[in-house]
N, C-alpha and C positions, 0 to 999 in steps of 0.2 A: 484616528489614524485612517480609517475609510474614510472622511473626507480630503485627508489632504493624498490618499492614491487616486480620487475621482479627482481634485486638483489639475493634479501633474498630470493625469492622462487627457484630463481635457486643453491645458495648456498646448499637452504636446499634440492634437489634432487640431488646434490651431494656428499652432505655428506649422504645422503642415503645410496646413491650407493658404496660409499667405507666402509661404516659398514657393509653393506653386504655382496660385494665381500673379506672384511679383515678378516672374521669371519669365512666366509668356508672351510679354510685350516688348521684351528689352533687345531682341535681334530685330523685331520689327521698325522700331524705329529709330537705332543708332546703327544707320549703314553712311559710311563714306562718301558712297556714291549716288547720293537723293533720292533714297529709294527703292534706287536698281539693285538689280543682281547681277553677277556677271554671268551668263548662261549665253546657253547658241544653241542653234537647231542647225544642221546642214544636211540634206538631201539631194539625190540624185542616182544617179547610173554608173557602176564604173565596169564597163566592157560588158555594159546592156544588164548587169547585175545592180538591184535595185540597195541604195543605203540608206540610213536614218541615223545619226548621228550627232551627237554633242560634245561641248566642246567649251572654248572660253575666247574674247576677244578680247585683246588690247592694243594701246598706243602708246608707243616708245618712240619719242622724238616725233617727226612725222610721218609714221607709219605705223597703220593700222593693221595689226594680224589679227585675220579671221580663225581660226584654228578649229576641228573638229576631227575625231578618233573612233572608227569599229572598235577599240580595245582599249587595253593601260597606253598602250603607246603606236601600235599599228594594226589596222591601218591607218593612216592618217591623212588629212589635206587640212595644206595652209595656203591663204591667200593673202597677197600684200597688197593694201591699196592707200594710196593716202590719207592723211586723218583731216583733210579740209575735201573729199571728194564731192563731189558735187552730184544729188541725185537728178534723177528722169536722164540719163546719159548712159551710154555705152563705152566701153572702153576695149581696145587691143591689149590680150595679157602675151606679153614677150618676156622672152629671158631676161634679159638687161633692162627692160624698162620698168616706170612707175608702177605696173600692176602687172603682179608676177604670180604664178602658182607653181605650188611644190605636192606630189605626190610620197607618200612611202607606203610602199608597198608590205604584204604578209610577214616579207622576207626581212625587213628591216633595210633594204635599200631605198634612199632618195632619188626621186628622178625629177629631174625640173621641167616647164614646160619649154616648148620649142618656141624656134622664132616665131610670132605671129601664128600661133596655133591653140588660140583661144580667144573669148572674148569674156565680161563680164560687164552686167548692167544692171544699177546703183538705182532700185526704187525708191526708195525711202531713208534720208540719212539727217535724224536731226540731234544736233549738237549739244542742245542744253540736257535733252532726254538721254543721251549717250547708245543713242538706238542705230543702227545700220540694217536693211533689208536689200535682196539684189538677187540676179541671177546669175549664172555662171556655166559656162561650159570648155575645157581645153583637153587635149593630146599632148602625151609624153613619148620622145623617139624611143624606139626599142633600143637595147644596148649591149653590152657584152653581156653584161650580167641579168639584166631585167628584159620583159616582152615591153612593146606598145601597150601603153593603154590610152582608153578612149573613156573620158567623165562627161557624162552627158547630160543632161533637163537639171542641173543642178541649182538650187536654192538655199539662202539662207534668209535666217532671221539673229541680230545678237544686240544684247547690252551689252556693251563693252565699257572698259575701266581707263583710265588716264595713267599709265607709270612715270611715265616725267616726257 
C-alpha cells in the first residue's frame, strides 16, 4: 500500500511538472501576428501637462489607428494615418483629411483637431514587422462644451494588427 501512495504522489508531481513546463511556451509562439504583440506607448504634453500612455493599433481597411488612454477609456487620443504611410516624411493632420487626430477629454467629450492645426512625422514604418514609430503634435478649437487644448512633444511607438 505504501508503495503504490508514493506511486500516485510521485505521478502526480510529475504530471505537475510537465503541465507547467508544457504551458510556458505555447503563447510564445502561436501569435497571429509573427511574433508581435499588439501594444503602443504614446507620450507627450497635453496643456503642457506631461502623459505616458498605452494603448493598441490597427488597420481597418486603409487606415491605421494609433490609439492610446490615461484610463478604461478617457482620456484618450486617436490618430488616423494611412496604412501604406510612408516614413522619414511629415504630414498636415486636418479635420477632413488623410491624417486626422481626435482628443477625448476627462469628461468624455470628443474634440477633433482643427483645420491645419497639427502635424505628424512618420519615423519608422515597416510593414512586414507591423511596427509604426512617429511624432506628433495638434490643437483642438475650444467649444461650447470643452476648453482648447494644446498636445505637444508627442510620440509614439506601436505594433499594430491587420483587421481586414
Amino acid at each position: 500500500m505504501k508503495k503504490y501512495v508514493r506511486f500516485l504522489g510521485f505521478m502526480l508531481a510529475l504530471s505537475t511538472v510537465m503541465l507547467f513546463s508544457a504551458c510556458s511556451s505555447d503563447d510564445d509562439d502561436n501569435n497571429s501576428n509573427n511574433g508581435n504583440t499588439n501594444t503602443a506607448n504614446m507620450t507627450g504634453k497635453i496643456n503642457g501637462k506631461s502623459f505616458s500612455w498605452t494603448g493598441n493599433a490597427e488597420v481597418t481597411g486603409d487606415v491605421l489607428q494609433l490609439k492610446a488612454s490615461g484610463g478604461i477609456m478617457v482620456p484618450r487620443i486617436s490618430l488616423y494615418v494611412p496604412s501604406d504611410v510612408i516614413a522619414g516624411q511629415s504630414y498636415s493632420i486636418t479635420r477632413d483629411g488623410d491624417f486626422n487626430a481626435i482628443y477625448m477629454n476627462d469628461e468624455g467629450f470628443q474634440i477633433t483637431v482643427g483645420d491645419d492645426d497639427g502635424m505628424i512625422t512618420i519615423t519608422e514604418h515597416d510593414k512586414t514587422k507591423k511596427t509604426i514609430k512617429g511624432t506628433f503634435y495638434f490643437s483642438t478649437p475650444e467649444t461650447s462644451f470643452t476648453p482648447a487644448y494644446s498636445i505637444t512633444d508627442g510620440s509614439f511607438s506601436y505594433v499594430y494588427e491587420i483587421l481586414f
